[in-house]
C-alpha positions in Angstrom: 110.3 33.4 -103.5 113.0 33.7 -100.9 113.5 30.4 -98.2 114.2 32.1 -94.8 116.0 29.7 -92.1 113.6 28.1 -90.5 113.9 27.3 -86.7 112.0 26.7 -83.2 109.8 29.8 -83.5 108.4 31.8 -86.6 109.4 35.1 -86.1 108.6 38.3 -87.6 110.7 41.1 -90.0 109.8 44.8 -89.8 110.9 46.7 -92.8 110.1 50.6 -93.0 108.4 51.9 -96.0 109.2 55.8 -96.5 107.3 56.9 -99.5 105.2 59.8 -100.6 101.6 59.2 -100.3 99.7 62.3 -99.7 99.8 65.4 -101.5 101.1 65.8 -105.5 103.7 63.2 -105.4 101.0 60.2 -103.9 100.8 59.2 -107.6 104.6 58.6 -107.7 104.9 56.9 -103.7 101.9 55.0 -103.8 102.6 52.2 -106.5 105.8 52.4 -104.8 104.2 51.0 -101.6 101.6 48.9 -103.3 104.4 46.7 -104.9 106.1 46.6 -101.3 102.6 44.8 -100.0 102.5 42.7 -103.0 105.5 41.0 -102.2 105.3 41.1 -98.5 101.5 39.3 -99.5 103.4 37.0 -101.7 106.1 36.1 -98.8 104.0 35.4 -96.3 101.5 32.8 -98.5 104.4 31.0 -99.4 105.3 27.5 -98.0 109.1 28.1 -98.2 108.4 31.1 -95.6 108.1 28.0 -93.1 105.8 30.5 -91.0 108.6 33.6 -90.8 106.9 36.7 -92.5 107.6 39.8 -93.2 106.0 43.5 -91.6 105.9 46.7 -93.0 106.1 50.1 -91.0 105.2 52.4 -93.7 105.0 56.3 -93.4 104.6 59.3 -94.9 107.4 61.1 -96.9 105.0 64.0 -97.9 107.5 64.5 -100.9 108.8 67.2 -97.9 112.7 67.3 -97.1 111.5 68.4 -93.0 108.2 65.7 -92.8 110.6 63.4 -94.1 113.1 64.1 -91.6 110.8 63.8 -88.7 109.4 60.8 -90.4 112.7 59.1 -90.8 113.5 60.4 -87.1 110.6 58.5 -85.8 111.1 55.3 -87.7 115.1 54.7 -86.4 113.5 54.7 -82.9 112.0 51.0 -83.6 115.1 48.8 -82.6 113.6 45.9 -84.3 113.4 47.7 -87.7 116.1 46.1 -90.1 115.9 48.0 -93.2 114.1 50.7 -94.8 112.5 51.3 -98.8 111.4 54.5 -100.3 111.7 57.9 -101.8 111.0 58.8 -105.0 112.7 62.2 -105.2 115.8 63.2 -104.4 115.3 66.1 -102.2 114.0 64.0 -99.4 116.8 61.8 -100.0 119.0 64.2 -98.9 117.2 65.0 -95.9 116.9 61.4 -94.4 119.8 59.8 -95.7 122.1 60.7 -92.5 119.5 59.9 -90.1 119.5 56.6 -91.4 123.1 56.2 -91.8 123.5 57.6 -87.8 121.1 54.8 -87.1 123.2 52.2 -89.0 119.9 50.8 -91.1 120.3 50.1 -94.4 118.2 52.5 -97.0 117.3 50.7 -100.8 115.7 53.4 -102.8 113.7 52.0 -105.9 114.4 55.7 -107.9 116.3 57.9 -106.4 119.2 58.6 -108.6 121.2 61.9 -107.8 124.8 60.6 -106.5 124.7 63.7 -103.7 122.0 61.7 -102.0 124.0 58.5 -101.4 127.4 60.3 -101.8 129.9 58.1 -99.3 126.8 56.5 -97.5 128.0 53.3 -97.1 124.1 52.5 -95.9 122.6 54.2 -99.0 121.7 51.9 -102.0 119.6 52.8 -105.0 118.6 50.2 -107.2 118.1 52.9 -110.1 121.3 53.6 -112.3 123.0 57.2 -111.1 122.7 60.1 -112.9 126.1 60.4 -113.5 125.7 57.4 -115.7 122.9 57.9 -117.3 123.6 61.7 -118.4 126.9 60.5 -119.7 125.4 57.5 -121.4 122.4 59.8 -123.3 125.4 61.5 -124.7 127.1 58.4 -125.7 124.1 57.2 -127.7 123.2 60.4 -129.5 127.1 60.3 -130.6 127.2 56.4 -131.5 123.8 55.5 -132.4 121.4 58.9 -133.2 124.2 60.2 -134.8 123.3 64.1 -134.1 125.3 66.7 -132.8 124.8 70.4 -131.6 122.7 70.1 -128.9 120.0 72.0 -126.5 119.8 71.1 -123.2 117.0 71.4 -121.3 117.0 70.4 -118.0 115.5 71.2 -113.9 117.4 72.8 -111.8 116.6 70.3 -108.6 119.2 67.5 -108.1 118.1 65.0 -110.5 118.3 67.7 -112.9 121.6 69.5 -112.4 123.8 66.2 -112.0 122.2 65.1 -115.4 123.2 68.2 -116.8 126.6 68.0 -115.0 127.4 64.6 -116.1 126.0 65.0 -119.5 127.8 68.0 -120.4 130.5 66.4 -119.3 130.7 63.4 -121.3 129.2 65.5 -124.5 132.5 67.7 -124.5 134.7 64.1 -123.8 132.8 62.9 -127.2 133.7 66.2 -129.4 129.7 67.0 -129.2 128.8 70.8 -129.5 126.2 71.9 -127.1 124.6 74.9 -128.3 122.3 76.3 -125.6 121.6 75.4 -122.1 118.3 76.1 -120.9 117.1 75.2 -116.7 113.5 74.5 -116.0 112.1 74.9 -112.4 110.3 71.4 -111.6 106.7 71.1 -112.5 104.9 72.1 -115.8 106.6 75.0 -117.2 104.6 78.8 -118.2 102.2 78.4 -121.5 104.8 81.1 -123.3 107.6 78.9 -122.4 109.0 78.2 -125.6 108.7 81.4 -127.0 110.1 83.4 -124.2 113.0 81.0 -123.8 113.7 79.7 -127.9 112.4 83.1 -129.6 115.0 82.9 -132.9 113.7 80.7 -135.3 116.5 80.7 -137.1 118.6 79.6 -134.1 116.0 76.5 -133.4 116.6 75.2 -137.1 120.4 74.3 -135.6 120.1 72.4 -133.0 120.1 68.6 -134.2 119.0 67.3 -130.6 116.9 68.2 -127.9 118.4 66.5 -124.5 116.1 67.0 -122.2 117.1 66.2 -118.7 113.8 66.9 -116.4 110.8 65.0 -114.8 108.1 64.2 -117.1 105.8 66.7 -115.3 108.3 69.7 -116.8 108.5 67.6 -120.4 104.8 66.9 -120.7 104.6 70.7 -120.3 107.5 71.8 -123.0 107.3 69.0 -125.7 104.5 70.2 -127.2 105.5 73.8 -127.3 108.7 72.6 -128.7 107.3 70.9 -131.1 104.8 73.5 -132.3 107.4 76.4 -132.4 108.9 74.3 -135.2 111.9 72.3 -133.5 111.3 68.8 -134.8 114.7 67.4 -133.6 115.0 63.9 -132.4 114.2 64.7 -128.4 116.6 62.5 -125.9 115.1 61.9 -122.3 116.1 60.1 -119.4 114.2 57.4 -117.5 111.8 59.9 -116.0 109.8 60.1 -119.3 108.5 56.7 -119.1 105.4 58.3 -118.0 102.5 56.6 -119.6 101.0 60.3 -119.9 103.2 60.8 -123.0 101.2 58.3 -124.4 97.7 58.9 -123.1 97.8 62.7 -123.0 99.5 63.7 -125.8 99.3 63.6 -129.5 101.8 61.5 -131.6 102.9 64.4 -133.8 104.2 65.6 -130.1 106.1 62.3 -128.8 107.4 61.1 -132.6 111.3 60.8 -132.5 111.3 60.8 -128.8 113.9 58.7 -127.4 114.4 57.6 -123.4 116.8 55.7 -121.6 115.3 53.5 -119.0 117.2 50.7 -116.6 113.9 48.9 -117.6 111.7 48.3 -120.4 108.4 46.5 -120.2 108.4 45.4 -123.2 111.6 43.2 -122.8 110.0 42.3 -119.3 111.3 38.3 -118.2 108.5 36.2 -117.3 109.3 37.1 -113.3 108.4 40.8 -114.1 105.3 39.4 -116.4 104.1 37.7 -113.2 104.5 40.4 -111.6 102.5 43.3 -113.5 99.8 40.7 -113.5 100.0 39.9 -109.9 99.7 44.2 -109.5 97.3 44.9 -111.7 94.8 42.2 -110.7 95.6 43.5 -106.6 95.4 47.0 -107.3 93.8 47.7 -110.5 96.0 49.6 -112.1 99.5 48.7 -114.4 102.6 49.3 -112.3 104.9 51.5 -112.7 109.1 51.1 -113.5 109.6 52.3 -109.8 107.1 49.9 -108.7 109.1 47.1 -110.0 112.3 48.2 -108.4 110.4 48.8 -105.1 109.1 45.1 -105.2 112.7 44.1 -106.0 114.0 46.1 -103.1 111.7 44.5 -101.0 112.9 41.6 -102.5 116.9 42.0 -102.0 116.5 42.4 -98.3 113.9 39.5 -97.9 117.3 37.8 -99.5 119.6 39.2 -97.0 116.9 38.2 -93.9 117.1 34.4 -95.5 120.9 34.6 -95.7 121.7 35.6 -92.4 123.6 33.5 -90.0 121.6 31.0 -87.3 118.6 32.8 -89.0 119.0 36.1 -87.0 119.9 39.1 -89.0 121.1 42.3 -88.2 120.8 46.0 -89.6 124.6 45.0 -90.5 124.4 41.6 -92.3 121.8 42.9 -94.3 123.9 46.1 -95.3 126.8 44.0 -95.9 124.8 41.3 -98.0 123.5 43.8 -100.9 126.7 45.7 -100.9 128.5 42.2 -101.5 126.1 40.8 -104.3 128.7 40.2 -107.1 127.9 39.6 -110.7 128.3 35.8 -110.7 126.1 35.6 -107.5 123.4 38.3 -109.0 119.9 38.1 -107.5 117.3 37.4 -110.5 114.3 40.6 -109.8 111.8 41.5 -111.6 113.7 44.5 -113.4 116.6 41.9 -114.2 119.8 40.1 -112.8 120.6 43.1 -109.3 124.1 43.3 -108.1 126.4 46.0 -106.4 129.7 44.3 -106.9 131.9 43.6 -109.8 134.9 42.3 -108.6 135.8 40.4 -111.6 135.8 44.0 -114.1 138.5 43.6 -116.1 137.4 46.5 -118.5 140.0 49.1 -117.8 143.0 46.1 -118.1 141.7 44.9 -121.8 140.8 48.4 -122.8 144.8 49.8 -121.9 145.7 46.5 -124.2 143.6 47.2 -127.3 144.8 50.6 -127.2 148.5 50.1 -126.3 148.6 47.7 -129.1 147.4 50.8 -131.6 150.0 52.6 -130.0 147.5 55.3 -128.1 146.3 56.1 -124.6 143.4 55.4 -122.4 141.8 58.6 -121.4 142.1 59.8 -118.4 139.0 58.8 -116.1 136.2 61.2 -115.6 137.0 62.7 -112.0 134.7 64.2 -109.3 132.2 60.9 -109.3 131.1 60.7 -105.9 130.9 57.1 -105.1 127.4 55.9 -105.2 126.3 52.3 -104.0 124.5 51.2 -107.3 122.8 48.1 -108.7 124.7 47.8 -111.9 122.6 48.0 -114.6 122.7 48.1 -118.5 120.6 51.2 -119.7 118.1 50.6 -122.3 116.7 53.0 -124.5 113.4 52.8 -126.4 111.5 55.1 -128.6 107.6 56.3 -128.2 105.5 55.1 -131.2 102.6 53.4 -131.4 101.3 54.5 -128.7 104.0 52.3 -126.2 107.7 52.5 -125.1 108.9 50.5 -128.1 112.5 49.5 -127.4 114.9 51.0 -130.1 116.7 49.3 -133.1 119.8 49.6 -131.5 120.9 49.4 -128.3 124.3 49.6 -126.0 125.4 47.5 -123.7 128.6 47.5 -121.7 130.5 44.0 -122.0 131.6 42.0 -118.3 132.6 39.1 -119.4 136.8 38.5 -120.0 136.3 36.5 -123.3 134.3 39.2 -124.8 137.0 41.9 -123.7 139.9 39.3 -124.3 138.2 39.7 -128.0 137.9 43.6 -127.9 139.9 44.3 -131.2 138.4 41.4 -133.4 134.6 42.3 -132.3 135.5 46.8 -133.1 136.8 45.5 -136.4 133.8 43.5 -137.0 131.5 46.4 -135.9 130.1 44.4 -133.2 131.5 46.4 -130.2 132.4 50.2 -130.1 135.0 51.7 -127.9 133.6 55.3 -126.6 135.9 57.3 -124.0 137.1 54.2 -122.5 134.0 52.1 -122.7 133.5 49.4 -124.6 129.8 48.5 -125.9 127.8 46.0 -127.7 126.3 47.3 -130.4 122.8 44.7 -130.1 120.5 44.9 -133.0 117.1 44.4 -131.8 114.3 42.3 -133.7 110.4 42.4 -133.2 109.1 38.8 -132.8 105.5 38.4 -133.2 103.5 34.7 -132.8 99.7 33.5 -133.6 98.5 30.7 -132.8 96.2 29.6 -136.0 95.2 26.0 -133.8 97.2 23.5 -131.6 97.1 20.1 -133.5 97.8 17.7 -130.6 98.7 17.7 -127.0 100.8 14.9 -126.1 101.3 14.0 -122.9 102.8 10.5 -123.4 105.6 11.7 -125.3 105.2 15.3 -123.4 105.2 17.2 -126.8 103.1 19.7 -128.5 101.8 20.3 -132.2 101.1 23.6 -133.1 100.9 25.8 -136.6 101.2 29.7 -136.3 102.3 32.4 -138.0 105.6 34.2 -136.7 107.2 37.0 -138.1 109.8 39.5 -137.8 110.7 43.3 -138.4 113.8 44.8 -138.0 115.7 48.2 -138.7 119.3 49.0 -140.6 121.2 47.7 -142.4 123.9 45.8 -140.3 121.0 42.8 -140.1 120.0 40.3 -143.6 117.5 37.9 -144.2 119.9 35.5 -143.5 120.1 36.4 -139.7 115.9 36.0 -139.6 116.3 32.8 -141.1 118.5 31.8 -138.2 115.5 32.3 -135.3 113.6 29.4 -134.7 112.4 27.5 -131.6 114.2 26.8 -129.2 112.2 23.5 -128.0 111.6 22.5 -131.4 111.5 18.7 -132.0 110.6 19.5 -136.1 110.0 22.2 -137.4 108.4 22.7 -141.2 107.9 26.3 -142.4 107.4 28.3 -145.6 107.9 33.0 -145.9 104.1 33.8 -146.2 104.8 37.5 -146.6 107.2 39.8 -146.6 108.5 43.6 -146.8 112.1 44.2 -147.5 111.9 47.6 -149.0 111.2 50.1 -146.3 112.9 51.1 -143.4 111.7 48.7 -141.1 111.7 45.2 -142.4 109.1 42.5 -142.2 109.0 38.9 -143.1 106.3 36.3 -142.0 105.9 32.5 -141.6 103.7 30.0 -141.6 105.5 27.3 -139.4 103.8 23.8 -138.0 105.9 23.0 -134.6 106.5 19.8 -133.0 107.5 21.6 -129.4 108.7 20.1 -126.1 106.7 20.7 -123.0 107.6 19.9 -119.4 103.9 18.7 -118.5 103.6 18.4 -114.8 100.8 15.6 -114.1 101.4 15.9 -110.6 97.5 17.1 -110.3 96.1 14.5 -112.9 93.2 14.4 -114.2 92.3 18.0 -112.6 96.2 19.7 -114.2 96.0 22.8 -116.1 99.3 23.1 -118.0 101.8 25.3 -120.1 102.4 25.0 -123.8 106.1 26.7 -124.2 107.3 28.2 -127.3 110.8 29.9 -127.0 112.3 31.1 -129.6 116.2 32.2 -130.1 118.2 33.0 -133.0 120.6 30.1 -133.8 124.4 31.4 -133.4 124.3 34.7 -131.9 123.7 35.1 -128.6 122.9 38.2 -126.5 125.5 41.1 -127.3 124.4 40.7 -131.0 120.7 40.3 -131.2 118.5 41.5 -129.0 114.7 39.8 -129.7 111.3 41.3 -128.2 107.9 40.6 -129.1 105.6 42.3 -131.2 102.5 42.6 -128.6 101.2 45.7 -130.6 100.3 43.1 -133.2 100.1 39.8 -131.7 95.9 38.5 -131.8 94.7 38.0 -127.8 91.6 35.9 -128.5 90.9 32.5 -127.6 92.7 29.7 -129.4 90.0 27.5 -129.8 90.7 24.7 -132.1 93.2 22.3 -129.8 93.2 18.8 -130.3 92.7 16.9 -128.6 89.2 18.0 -127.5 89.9 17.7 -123.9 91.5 21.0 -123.5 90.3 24.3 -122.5 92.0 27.6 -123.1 93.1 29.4 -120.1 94.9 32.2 -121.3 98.5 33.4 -122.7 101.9 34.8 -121.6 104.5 36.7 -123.9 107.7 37.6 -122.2 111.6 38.3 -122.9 113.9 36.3 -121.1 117.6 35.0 -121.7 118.2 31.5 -122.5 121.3 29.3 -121.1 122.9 26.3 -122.8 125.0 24.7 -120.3 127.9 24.2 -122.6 131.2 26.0 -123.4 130.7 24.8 -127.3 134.0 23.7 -127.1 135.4 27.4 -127.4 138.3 27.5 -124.5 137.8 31.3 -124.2 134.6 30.4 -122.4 136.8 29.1 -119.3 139.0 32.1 -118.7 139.3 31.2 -115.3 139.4 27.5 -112.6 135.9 26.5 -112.3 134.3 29.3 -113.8 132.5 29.1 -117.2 131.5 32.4 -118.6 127.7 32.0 -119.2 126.7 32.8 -123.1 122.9 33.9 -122.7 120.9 33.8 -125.9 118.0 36.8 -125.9 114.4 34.8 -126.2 111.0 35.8 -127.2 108.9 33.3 -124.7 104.9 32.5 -125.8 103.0 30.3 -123.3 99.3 29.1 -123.7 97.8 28.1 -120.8 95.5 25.3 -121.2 93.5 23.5 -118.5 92.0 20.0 -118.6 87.7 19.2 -119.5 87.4 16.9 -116.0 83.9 15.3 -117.8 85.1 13.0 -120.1 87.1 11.4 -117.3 84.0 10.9 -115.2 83.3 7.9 -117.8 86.8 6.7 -118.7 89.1 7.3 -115.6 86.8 7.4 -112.4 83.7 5.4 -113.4 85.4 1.7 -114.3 87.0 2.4 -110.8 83.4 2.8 -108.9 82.3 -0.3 -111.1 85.1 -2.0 -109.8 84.6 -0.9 -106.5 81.2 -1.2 -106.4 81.2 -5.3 -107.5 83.7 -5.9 -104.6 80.7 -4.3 -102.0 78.3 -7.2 -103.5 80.0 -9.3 -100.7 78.0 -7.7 -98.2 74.9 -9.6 -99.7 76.8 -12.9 -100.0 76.2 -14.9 -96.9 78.9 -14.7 -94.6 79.4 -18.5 -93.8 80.5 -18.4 -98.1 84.1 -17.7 -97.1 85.4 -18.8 -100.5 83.1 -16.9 -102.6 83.7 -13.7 -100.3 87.2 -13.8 -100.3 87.7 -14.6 -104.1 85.6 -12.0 -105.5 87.5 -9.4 -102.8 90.9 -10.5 -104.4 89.5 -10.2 -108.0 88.9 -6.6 -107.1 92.0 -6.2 -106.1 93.5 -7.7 -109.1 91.2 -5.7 -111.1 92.1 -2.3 -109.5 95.9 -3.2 -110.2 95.8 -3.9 -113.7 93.3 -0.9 -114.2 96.1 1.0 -112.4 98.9 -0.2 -114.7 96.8 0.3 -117.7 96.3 3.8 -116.7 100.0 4.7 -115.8 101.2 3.0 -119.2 99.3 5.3 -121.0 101.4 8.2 -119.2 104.8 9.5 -119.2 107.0 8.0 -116.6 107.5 10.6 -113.7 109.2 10.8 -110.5 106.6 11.8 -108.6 102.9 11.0 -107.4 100.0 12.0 -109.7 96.7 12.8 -108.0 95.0 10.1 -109.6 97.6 7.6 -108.0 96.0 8.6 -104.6 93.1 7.7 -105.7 94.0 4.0 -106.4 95.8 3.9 -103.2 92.9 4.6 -101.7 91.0 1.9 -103.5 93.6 -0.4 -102.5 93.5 0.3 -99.1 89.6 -0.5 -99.4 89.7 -3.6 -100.7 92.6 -4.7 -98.6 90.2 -3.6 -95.5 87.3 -5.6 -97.2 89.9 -8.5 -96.9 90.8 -8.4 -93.8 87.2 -7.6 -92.9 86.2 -11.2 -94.3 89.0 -13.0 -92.6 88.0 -11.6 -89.3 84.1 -12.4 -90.0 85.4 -15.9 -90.7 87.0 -16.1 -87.7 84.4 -15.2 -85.6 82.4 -17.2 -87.4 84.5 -20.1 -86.6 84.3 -19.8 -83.3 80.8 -19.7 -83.3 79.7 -15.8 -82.7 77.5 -15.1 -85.4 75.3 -12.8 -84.2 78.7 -10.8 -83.5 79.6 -11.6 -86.5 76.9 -10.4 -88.6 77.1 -7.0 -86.2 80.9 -6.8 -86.9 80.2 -7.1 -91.0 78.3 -4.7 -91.1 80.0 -1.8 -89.2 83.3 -2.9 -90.9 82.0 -3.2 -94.1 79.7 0.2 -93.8 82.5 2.1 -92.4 85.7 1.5 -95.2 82.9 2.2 -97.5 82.0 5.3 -95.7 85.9 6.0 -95.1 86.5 5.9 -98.7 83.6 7.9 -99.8 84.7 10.8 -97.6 88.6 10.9 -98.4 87.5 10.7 -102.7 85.3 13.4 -101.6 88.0 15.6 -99.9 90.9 14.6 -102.2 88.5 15.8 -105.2 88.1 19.0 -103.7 91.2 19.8 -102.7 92.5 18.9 -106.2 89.9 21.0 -107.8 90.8 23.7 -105.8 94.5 23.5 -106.7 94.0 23.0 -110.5 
């Protein structure tokens, strides 16, 4: 959550929220501001937002370049409006983007894509990747990866549509790649005689070895099948647009099989913020969110980061502008759709790239010209593969290379086959590896030595032949204290490759007692591959087949099961391993992330049994030091020695309790509740030596009065705050 400057006065942030929510395109808009709530909901709930929250103004885009307009005209009118999120298309895009720019307020769109919407609109960000990048990077991957050459395109003739093409064909005729026919779709589902109006030559169909088809899904939902059913079986190759879960729901697999997409996004490598964050959407709104969603609660996000970094805590339409356009790599902001920034001062690509090819005595190319310039979150662009009914991320993907060691190393790595130099661009080639876990039962649960025992089977699958048994037998835990493990099954004779463990795991866990005895807490199991890091291995986990049910058998038996998490993430190890190309600069170290698969099982505590071993010997305690009350009161001794016996007996329950625990830095919940016994007995002491002095003086009768409203009321004082304190903690757990 973002920390905005706190000050004298709480004050409020308007942010505009521009979005289609009525008509056809509500289905696209709506999630978009649904996410926007959710994080203005989270914001405002949050402690660190020291009582500044967040507003939206949101309004209706209708999808409608001249509503939009007005819209957009209506919205700049509010002076204290400091930013503004939305669109999904790029026609309106192109209507409102100057009114915003004349109004000098920054404009984050969470899709919009076409570079002629935010062409030289220094107030214009997307946190989508451009089109121009993306149709030049489907050709890339059917050349390096797929493999296939003469092509049909298919695209829509809108502006998302055409600068795909443009860019596309482009790159494809840069790359040697032979498009064969060109085909333009109006947006929206396409005639029922499409494909055999438009691809009537059978013949002709049999050449084409890849469909790229550059359209919204509501146009390829519409043609793929009739593709497919005029007998063109070719692999397809989409753009982020077809991450439409209708491929899946709507239509047959015989339809969506071989259909590859590139997405700046894939669920299914989600981190653990975005796995919060589906979770937090579809429990608020009932329904999964969409990619678009996520960059729309990331937008939301970036400017609640430029509010919080503002000077004297009082931002302007300009300091916000001026923060997200100077986000450099080493500063990224972490989202939910991965690490955002717009600057990359430190690209050294070009430099490293003229050296590996001077050295083989050749050229760089010449850059592509006519890129308009486009204020865009970098992004690496995934691509995945529909099977199975899901977006499964594909054996192989591309990635372009930032850090200086890794170009520095640019010859060794092409020779190796780990990188591959395309048209000037270096990539990773990054094998990926499905990583699947079951829990079979958790054998202990220590909190002393804040460590977990736990057997499960994990297994693997993989694709090609650049990875070997040997690189599966490099993943393990990363938390592992020991680890014992034996192959239970395995499948290294089709394409896709499978081998499975049984594995017992003595895990680290960093158990938070603060809330003791009423904590839940998080059993972690991350796992990594060994030696190679993220450019070379790429792990996700295999959700399709991992078991959801309760784990039941967890020892010991004062454990519930709460639930479970699987997410991607990227692992750090604060070290340069000793490898001096890792410090290619004064104090900066490159960070070397490792790709993780990330299983957590929530558990939460059984509060009964500690009714009889934690709180009762404390009431017993307690309860012997109230006998006093029936002890006469001119027995000053006997008072006053069975108070402090109390109080001896509460502190060496105390220790006995804490030595039984981990030492922490911090307060546990049960501490409170000693201090509170020791602030009763102390009472009861002073209680008795203030009886005994009025006694000594004669004044029983005030005495006697005294006892009892003294004695009554820490009793009734104490009663109340274990009463309150339980609640709250209860609450909390």
């Amino acid at each position: 959550m973002v920390l905005l400057s706190g000050g004298a006065y709480a004050k409020t942030y308007k942010i505009g929220v521009l979005v289609p929510l009525t008509g056809p395109s509500a289905e696209k808009g709506i999630p978009l501001k649904n996410a926007a709530e959710l994080f203005v909901e989270q914001f405002n709930a949050a402690p660190e937002s020291e009582g500044n929250r967040l507003e939206l103004v949101v309004r209706d885009d209708f999808d409608d370049p001249d509503k939009a307009r007005a819209a957009a005209a209506e919205m700049v009118k509010d002076e204290s409006l400091l930013a503004v999120v939305g669109h999904y298309y790029p026609g309106v895009a192109l209507a409102t983007g100057k009114i915003f720019a004349d109004a000098k307020i920054p404009f984050l769109s969470p899709n919009v894509s076409s570079p002629a919407a935010f062409a030289d609109n220094k107030w214009a960000f997307t946190l989508n990747m451009p089109d121009s990048v993306q149709g030049a990077f489907l050709a890339v991957y059917i050349k390096e990866v797929l493999k296939k050459d003469n092509i049909l395109v298919i695209y829509n003739t809108d502006p998302f549509g055409s600068s795909l093409r443009d860019a596309f064909v482009a790159k494809a005729e840069r790359l040697g790649l032979k498009v064969l026919k060109t085909l333009p779709v109006e947006v929206g589902p396409v005639a029922k005689d499409w494909a055999a109006t438009n691809l009537p030559d059978a013949t002709e169909n049999q050449n084409f070895g890849i469909i790229a088809t550059l359209t919204h899904s509501e146009s390829g939902l519409s043609f793929l099948p009739q593709l497919r059913d005029a007998g063109i079986k070719a692999p397809v190759m989409a753009p982020n647009t077809w991450s439409n879960p209708k491929f899946l729901t709507e239509l047959d697999e015989k339809y969506t099989a071989n259909v590859y997409l590139a997405s700046a996004f894939l669920w299914e490598i989600a981190n653990q913020k975005a796995s919060a964050f589906a979770n937090a959407y579809t429990k608020r709104f009932g329904a999964r969110p969409s990619v678009a969603a996520a960059m729309s609660f990331d937008a939301v996000n970036l400017i609640a980061k430029a509010i919080g970094a503002a000077e004297k805590g009082a931002p302007t339409r300009a300091s916000i502008r001026d923060y997200v356009a100077g986000i450099e790599w080493h500063g990224f902001v972490e989202g939910v759709t991965g690490n955002l920034f717009y600057k990359n001062g430190r690209d050294m690509t070009a430099e490293y790239v003229g050296k590996y090819l001077q050295a083989k005595g050749e050229t760089a190319p010449p850059p592509a010209t006519g890129s308009a310039v486009v204020q865009a979150s970098y992004r690496d662009v995934y691509v995945s593969v529909m099977k199975d009914g899901r977006f499964k991320t594909a054996p192989v993907q591309l990635l372009i290379p930032h850090e200086e060691y890794v170009l520095k190393e640019m010859g060794e790595r092409i020779a190796k086959g780990q990188v591959t130099l395309v048209d000037g661009t270096p990539y990773h080639i990054v094998d990926v590896i499905s990583v699947g876990v079951d829990v079979i039962r958790i054998n202990d649960v220590s909190i002393k030595d804040m460590q977990w025992d736990v057997d499960v089977f994990m297994w693997f699958k993989w694709s090609g032949g650049r990875l070997d048994v040997k690189d599966i037998e490099k993943i393990s835990a990363i938390n592992a204290v020991k680890e014992t493990s034996a192959i239970f099954k395995e499948d290294l004779t089709h394409g896709t490759k499978y081998r499975a463990y049984r594995k017992r795991l003595t895990l680290t866990a960093p158990y938070d007692l603060s809330n003791f005895p009423f904590d839940s807490q998080t059993l972690p199991l991350e796992i990594a591959h060994t030696n190679k890091n993220s450019t070379h291995v790429m792990l996700v986990p295999d959700t399709r087949h991992m078991e959801t049910v309760p784990v039941k058998d967890i020892k010991p038996q004062e454990w519930t099961y709460t639930g479970r998490s699987v997410f991607s993430d990227l692992y750090r190890y604060d070290s340069t391993f000793g490898d001096p190309d890792y410090r290619m600069g004064t104090g900066y170290k490159s960070p070397v992330y490792f790709s993780t698969v990330n299983l957590e099982i929530g558990i939460k505590r059984i509060l009964k049994p500690y009714l009889f071993t934690f709180f009762l010997p404390l009431l017993i305690i307690l309860g012997i030091i109230l006998i006093i009350l029936w002890v006469p009161l001119d027995q000053f001794a006997p008072r006053i020695n069975a108070t402090i016996s109390g109080l001896i007996g509460v502190l060496v329950y105390h220790m006995s309790q804490k030595n039984s625990f981990p030492k922490v830095g911090y307060t546990m919940s049960a501490d409170y509740y000693f201090l509170v016994a020791y602030a009763f007995v102390v009472s009861m002491i002073f209680n008795i030596i203030f009886i005994q002095t009025l006694q000594s003086a004669g004044q029983k009768d005030v005495a006697k009065l005294w006892n009892k409203r003294l004695s009554i009321g820490a009793m009734i004082a104490a009663i109340v705050i274990y009463a309150a304190m339980t609640i709250f903690a209860m609450s909390v757990a």
